[in-house]
C-alpha positions, 0 to 999 in steps of 0.5 A, a space after each residue: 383066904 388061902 396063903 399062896 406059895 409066892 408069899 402073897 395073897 389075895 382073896 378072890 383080891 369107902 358117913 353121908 352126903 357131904 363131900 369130905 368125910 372129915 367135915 361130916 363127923 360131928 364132935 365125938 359124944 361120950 358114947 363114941 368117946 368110950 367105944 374108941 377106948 374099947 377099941 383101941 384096947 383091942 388093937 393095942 393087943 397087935 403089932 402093926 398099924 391100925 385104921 378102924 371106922 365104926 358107924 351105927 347107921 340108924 343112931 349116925 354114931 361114928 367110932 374110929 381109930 385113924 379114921 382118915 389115914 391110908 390103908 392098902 385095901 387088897 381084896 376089900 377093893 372088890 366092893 367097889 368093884 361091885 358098886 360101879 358094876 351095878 352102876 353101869 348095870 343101872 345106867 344101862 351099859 352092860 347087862 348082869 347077864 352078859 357071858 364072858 368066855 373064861 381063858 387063859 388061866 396062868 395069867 391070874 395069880 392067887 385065890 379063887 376057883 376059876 383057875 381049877 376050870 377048863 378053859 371055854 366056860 362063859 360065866 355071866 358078869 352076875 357069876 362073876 361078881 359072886 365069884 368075886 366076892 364071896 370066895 374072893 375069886 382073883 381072875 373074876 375081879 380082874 374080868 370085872 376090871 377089864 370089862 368095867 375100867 378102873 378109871 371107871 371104878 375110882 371115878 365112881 367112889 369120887 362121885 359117891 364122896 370118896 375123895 382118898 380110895 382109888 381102884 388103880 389096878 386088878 389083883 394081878 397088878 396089886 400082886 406083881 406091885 407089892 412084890 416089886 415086880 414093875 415094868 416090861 419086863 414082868 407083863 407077861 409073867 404067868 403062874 408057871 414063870 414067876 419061880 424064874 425070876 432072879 430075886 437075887 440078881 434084881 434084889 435091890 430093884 425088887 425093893 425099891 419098887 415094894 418100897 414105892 407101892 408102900 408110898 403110893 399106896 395103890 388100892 387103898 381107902 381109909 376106914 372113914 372112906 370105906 364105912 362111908 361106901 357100905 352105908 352108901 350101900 346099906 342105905 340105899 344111896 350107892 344104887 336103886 332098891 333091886 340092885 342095893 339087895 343084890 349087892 347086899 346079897 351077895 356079901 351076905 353070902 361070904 365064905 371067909 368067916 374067920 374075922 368079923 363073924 368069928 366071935 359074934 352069934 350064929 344067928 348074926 348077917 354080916 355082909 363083908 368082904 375080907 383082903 389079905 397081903 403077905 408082902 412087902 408087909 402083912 396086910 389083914 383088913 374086913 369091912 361089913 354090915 352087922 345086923 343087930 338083934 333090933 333090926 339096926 345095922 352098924 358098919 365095922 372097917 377094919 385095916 391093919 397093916 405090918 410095919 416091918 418087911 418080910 419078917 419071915 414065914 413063921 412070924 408073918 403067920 403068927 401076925 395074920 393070925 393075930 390080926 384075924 383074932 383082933 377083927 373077931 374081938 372088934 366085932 365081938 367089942 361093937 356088937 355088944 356095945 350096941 346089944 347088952 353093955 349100954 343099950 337097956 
């Protein structure tokens, strides 16, 4: 992921069946009970809020820290963006080889390629999901959202049991959101004129409004919700058989390999996706599937987030990174767990 010079970003930017995610967590064993220790002796090395859900799909063994509270998903949102747009593919709606004419560039904001290429190109939907993820692409996310339909997108998560992670806008909406620039008039503000707003003149508008996206939380998901999305995925119930390795697929192909995978052997899969926010708080978040030795699978949802607004550049990097190498050790924590501490 790339830091953008308006100090945000997102990369081109939830155990079963049962309906509530909390009514289907059975007590915590001693085996879960001594991995959310390990756990929280990770994150206790962070500043910030944590949210963590671990989740062995073949041993049904749920680890967690804060697993039901909200967390800003950034770009981890572009998985369920990838769900409901195999689903519409399923039921026929639209086809992963539709082209979509590429335009207008200067009206995406932060990370991915697309905005480097001439206009008139027509990637595929396919193209576009791929984009999406595995370089995080922004202005793909938000062609995806425009031709899926948020409302589409959360109402999917609904039906697959997810009753806290909503999609409530695409990235460029997040992005003006979370630097408090709400209303008419900042819609038509571009790449090229965002530097002429009057931060200082609307100061005071500026933070009430990145106060109000802290409170509503858009975009978010909790960590139980969004392991319970990838096992949905991993297991097959989210799609059928040639639309889940599709999507496995394409998350196995990720670029940013900074948290998670950081830390574990070269030779481990991990499909995830990665999100990052520079304002009002730091936001440092990747969910996956690791893939043990044995063939089993186990789910790792990573949230943080900062507690204090605009700390500054210096600190706000110092943070990021430091929250990037607490991912690295979870997972480093989950799969020894699961491959050489307890497993003989």
């Amino acid at each position: 992921m790339k830091q953008i010079s308006i100090g945000i970003a997102l990369f081109a930017a939830v155990l079963a069946c049962a309906p509530g995610v909390g009514a289907q967590q059975a007590a915590p064993s001693a085996r879960n009970v001594e991995l959310e220790q390990r756990l929280k002796a990770v994150v206790a090395k962070s500043s910030g809020v944590w949210g963590v859900g671990v989740k062995h799909v073949e041993r049904h063994e749920f680890a967690s820290i804060n697993a039901d509270e909200k967390f800003q998903m950034a770009s981890v949102f572009k998985v369920p963006v990838l769900v409901e747009l195999f689903h519409q593919v399923q039921a026929g709606k639209i086809s992963l080889d539709e082209r979509v004419e590429w335009k207008d560039a200067a009206q995406y904001f932060g990370s991915g390629i697309l905005v480097t290429l001439d206009a008139g190109l027509k990637p595929t939907l396919r193209d576009l999901a791929t984009l999406m993820i595995i370089v995080s692409d922004n202005a793909a996310t938000d062609m995806l959202c425009k031709r899926l339909g948020t409302t589409h997108i959360t109402a999917r998560m609904r039906a697959l049991g997810l009753e806290k992670t909503s999609v409530d806008g695409g990235t460029r909406d997040l992005i003006l959101w979370a630097l408090g620039l709400r209303g008419d008039a900042y819609s038509n503000l571009t790449r090229d004129t965002l530097n002429t707003v009057d931060w200082q003149k609307n100061a005071e508008t500026i933070e009430r409004n990145r106060k109000l996206f802290l409170e509503e939380c858009p975009n978010c998901t909790t960590p139980a919700e969004m392991t319970l999305l990838l096992e949905k995925v991993v297991t097959g119930q989210a799609a059928e058989k040639s639309s889940t390795e599709q999507m496995l697929r394409i998350l196995s192909q990720q670029q940013f390999n900074q948290r998670l995978p950081r830390w574990l052997p070269g030779n481990v899969r991990s499909d995830h996706k990665t999100g990052t926010l520079y304002s009002p708080v730091w936001v440092v978040n990747d969910a996956g599937i690791l893939y043990l030795p044995n063939g089993q699978r186990v789910i790792v949802s990573v949230f943080s987030r900062g507690t204090e607004a605009a700390p500054g550049p210096a600190a706000t990097k110092a943070a990021v990174t430091n929250a990037e190498d607490r991912i690295a050790e979870i997972a480093k924590v989950v799969y020894d767990f699961y491959t050489v501490a307890t497993l003989k």
